[in-house]
C-alpha atoms as a printed R data frame, in Angstrom:
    type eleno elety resid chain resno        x      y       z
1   ATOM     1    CA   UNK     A     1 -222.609 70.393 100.358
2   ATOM     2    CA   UNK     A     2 -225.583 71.422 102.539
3   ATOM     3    CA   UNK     A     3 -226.788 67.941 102.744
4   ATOM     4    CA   UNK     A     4 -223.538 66.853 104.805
5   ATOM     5    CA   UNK     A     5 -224.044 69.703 107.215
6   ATOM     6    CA   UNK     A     6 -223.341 67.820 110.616
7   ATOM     7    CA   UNK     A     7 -226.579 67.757 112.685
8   ATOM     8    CA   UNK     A     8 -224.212 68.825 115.712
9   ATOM     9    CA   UNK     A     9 -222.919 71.468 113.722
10  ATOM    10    CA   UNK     A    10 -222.270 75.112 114.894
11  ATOM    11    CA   UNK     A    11 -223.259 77.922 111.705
12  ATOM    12    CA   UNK     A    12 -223.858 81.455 111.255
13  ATOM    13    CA   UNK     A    13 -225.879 81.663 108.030
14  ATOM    14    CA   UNK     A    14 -225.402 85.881 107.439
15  ATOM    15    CA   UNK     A    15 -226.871 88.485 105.040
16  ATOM    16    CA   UNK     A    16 -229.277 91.598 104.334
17  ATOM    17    CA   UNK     A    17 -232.913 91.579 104.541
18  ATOM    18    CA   UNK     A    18 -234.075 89.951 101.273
19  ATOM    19    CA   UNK     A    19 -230.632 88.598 100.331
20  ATOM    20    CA   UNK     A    20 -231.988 84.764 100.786
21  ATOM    21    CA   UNK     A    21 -230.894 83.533 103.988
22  ATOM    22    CA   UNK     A    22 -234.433 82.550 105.222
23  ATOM    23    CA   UNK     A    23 -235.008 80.733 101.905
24  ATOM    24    CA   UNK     A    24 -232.119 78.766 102.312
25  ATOM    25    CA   UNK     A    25 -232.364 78.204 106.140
26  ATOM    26    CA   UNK     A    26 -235.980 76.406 105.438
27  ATOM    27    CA   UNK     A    27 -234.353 74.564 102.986
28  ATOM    28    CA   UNK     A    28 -231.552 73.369 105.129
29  ATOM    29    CA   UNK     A    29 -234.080 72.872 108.070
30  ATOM    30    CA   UNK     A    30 -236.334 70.741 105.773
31  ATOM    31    CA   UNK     A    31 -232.996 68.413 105.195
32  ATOM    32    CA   UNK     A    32 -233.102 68.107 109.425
33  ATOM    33    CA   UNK     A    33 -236.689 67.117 109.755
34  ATOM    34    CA   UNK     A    34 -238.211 66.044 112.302
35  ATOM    35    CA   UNK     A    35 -234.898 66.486 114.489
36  ATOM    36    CA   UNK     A    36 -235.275 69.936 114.407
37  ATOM    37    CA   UNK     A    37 -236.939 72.961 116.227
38  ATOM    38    CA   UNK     A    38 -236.820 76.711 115.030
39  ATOM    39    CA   UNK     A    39 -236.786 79.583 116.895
40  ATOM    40    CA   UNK     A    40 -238.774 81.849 114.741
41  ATOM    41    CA   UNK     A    41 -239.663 85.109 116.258
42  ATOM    42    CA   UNK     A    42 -241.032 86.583 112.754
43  ATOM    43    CA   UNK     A    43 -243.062 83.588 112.224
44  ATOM    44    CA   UNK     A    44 -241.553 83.098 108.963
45  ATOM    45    CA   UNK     A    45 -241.783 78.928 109.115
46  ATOM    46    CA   UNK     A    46 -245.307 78.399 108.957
47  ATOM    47    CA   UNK     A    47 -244.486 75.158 106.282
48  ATOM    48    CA   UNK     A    48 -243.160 73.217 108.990
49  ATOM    49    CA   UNK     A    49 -245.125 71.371 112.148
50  ATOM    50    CA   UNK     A    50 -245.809 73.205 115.372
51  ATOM    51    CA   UNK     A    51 -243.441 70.919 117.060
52  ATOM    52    CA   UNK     A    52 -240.574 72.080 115.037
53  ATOM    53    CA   UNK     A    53 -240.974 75.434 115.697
54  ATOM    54    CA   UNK     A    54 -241.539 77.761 118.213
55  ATOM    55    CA   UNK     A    55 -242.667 81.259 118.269
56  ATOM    56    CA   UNK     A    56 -241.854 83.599 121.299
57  ATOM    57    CA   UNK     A    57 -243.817 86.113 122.716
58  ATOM    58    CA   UNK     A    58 -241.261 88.660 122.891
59  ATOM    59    CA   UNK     A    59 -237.548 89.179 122.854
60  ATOM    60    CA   UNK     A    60 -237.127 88.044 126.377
61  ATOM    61    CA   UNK     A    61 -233.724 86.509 127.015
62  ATOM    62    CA   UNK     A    62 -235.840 84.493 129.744
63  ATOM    63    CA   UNK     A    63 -238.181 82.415 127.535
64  ATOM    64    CA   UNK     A    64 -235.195 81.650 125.003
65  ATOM    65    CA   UNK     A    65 -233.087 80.313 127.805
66  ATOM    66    CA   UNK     A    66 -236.560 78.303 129.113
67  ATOM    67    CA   UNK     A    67 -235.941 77.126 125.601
68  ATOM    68    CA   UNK     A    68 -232.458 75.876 125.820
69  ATOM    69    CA   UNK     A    69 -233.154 74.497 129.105
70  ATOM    70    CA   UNK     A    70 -235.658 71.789 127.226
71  ATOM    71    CA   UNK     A    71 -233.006 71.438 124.367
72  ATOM    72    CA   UNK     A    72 -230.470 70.312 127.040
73  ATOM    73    CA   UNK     A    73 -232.447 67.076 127.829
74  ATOM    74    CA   UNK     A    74 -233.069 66.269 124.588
75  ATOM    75    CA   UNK     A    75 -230.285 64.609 122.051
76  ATOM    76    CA   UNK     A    76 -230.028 64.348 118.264
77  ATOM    77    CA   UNK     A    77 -232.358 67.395 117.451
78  ATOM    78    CA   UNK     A    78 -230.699 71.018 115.566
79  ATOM    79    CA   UNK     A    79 -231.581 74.275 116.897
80  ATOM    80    CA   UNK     A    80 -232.149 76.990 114.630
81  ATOM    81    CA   UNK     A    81 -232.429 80.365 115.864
82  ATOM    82    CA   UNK     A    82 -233.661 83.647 113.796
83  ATOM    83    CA   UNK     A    83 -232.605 86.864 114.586
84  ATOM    84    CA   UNK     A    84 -230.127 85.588 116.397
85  ATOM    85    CA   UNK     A    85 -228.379 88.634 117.165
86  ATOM    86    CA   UNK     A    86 -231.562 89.318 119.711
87  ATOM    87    CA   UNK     A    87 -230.507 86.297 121.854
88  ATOM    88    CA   UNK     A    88 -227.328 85.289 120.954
89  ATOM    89    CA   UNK     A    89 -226.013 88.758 120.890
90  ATOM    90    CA   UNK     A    90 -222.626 90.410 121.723
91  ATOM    91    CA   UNK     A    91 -223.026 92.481 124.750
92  ATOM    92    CA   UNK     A    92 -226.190 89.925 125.513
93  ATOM    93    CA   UNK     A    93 -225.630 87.504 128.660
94  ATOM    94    CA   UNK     A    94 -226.174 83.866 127.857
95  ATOM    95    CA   UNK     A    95 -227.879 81.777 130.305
96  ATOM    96    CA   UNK     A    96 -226.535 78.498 131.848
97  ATOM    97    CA   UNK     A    97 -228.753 76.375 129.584
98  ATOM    98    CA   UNK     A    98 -227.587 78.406 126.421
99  ATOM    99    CA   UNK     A    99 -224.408 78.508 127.300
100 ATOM   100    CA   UNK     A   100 -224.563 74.986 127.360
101 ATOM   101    CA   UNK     A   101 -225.725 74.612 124.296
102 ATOM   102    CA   UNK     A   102 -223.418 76.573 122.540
103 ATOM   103    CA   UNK     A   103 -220.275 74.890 123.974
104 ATOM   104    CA   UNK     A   104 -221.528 71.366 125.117
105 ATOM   105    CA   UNK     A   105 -223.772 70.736 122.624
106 ATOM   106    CA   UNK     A   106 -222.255 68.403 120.466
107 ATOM   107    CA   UNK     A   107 -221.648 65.731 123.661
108 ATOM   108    CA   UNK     A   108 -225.380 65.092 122.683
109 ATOM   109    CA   UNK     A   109 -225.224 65.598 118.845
110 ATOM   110    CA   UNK     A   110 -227.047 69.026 119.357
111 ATOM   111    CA   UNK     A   111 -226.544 71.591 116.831
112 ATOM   112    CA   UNK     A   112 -226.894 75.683 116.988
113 ATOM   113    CA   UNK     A   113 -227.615 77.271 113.607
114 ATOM   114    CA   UNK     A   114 -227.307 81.282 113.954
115 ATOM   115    CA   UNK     A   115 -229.375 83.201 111.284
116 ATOM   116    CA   UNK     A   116 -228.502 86.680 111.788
117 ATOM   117    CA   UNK     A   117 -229.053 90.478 109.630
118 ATOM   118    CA   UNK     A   118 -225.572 91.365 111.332
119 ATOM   119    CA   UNK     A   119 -222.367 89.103 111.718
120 ATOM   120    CA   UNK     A   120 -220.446 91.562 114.037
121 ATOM   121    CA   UNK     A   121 -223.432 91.134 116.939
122 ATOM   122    CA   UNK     A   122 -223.054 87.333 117.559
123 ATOM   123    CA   UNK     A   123 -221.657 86.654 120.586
124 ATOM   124    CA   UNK     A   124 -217.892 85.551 120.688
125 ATOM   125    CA   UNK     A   125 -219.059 82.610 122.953
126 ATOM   126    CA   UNK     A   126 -220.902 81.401 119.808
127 ATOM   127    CA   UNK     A   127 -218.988 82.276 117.076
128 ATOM   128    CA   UNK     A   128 -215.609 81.477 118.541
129 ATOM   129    CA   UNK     A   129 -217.339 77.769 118.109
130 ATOM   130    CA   UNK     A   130 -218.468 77.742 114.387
131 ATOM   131    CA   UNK     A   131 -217.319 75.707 111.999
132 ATOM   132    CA   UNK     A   132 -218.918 76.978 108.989
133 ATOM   133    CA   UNK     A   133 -220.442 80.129 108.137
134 ATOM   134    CA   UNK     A   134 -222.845 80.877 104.661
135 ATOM   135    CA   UNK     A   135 -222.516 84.918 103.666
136 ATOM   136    CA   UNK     A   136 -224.969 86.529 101.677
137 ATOM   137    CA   UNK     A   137 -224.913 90.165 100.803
138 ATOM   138    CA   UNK     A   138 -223.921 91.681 103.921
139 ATOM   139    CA   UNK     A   139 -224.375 95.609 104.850
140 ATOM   140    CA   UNK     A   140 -221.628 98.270 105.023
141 ATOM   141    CA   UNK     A   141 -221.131 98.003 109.292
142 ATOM   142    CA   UNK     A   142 -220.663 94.695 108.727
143 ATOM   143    CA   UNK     A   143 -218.064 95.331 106.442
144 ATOM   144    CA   UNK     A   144 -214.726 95.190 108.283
145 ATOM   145    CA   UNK     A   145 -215.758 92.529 110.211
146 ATOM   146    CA   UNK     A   146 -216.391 90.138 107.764
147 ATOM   147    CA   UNK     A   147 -212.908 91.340 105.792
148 ATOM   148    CA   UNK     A   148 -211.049 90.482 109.350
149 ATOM   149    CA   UNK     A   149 -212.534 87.681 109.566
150 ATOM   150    CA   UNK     A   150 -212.104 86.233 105.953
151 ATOM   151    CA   UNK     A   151 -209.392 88.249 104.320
152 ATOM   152    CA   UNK     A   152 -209.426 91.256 101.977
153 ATOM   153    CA   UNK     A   153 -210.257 89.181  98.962
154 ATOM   154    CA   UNK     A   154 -213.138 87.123  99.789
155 ATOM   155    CA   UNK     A   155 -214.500 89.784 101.815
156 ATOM   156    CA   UNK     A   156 -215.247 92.386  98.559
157 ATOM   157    CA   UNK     A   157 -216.440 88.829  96.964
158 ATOM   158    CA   UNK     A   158 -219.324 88.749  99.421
159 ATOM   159    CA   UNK     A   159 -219.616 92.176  99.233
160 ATOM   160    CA   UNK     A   160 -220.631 91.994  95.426
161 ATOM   161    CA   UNK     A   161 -222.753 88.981  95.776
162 ATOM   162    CA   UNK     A   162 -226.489 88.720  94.112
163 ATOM   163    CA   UNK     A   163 -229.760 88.095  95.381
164 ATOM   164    CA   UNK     A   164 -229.651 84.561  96.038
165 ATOM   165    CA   UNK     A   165 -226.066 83.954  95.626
166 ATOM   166    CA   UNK     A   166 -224.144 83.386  98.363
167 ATOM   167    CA   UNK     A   167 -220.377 82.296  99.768
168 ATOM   168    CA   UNK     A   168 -219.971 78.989 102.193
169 ATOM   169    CA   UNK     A   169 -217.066 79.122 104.137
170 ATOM   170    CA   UNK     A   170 -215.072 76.755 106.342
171 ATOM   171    CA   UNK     A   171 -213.558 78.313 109.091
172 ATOM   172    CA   UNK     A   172 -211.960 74.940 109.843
173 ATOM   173    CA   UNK     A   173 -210.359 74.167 106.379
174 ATOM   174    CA   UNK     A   174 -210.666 77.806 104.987
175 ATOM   175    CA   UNK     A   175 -212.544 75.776 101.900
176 ATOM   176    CA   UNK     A   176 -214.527 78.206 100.034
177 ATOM   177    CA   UNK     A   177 -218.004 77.278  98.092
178 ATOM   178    CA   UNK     A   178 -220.146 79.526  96.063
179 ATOM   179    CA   UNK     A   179 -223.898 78.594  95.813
180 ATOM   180    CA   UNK     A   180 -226.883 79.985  94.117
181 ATOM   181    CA   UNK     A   181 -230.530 79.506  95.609
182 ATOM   182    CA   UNK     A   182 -232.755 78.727  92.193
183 ATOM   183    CA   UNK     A   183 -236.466 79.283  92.941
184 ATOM   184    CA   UNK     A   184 -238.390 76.759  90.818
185 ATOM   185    CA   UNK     A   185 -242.096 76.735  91.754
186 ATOM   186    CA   UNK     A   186 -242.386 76.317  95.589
187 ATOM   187    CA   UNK     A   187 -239.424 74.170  95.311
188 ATOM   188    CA   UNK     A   188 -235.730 75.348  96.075
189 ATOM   189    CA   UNK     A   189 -232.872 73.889  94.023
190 ATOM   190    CA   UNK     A   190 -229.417 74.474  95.017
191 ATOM   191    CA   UNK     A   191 -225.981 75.035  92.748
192 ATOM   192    CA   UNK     A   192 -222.358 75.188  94.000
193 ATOM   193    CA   UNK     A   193 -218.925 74.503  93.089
194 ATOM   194    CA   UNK     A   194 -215.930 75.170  95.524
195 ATOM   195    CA   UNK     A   195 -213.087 77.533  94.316
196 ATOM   196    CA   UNK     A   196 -209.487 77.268  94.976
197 ATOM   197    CA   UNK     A   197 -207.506 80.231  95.922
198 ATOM   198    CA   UNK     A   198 -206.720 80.679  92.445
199 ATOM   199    CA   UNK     A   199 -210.106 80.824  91.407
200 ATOM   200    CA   UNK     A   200 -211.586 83.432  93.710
201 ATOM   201    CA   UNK     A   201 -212.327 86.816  92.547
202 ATOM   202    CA   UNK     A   202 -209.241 89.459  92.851
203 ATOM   203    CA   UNK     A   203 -210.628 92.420  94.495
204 ATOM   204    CA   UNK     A   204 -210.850 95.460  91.945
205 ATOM   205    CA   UNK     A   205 -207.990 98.131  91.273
């Protein structure tokens, strides 16, 4: 599943603090290498080469939109951005360049991966464009977001999930995949198998 993630994708990979969505976004961005660069304001991607990351000096909506400016003349490359809610925020102006990005993008097989604490701050010019999101455990304000979004059902699903455990959904096809993130070593191994309708958890009486 992950493997066939379109390069020119746009995701929203979602969850708490410690749920597993960094773990899985390095392993996803270690499927992209070298066409990729991270935005990593936490520094949390010191594995991968300095040209595949960058590291701002603050949470200026200036240097991320120097940023986008580069991406725009370059093709084939995904851009993954931490924390996104800081820069790719509702309530948060996009520049011209990120703009750009976000809804031109995929003329040049550019991709925008959103890794974000809290679903409900993305901006709508983003999200509006996602094909796929991956939940982890989310917190309680982002609890009737994700059930509008989703549906009743799936949305107390992602409510109970584990540490490491986490929901793929299509927002295209509606498909639904549940994964698990297995640490082995320094090495991360991946399980999923998709789930009908029938198959998905009923939500508790």
């Amino acid at each position: 599943m992950l493997a066939n993630l379109a390069r020119d994708n746009r995701l929203c990979i979602c969850g708490l603090p410690g749920s597993g969505k960094t773990t899985l976004t390095r392993h996803i961005c270690s499927l992209l290498e070298p066409r990729v660069l991270i935005y990593d304001p936490l520094d949390q991607y010191r594995m991968f080469k300095d040209n595949n990351r960058y590291i701002p000096k603050s949470d200026s909506l200036v240097e991320f939109e120097s940023v986008c400016r580069q991406l725009c003349a370059t093709k084939n490359i995904t851009f993954v951005v931490e924390e996104a809610e800081r820069y790719l925020g509702q309530g948060k102006p996009l520049g011209p360049y990120a703009f750009d990005l976000c809804n031109r993008g995929r003329n040049w097989n550019v991709g925008v991966y959103a890794v974000t604490r809290r679903i409900q701050r993305i901006s709508k010019d983003f999200f509006d464009l996602c094909q796929n999101i991956i939940f982890f455990k989310n917190g309680a304000k982002s609890r009737m977001y994700i059930r509008d979004l989703v549906g009743k059902e799936i949305a107390v699903w992602i409510y109970e999930l584990e540490r490491f455990h986490f929901l793929y959904y299509s927002l295209e096809t509606e498909e639904t995949i549940d994964g698990v993130l297995e640490i082995e070593g320094v090495r991360e191994h991946i399980e999923t198998r998709s789930m009908s309708g029938a198959e998905q958890p009923k939500e508790k009486e």
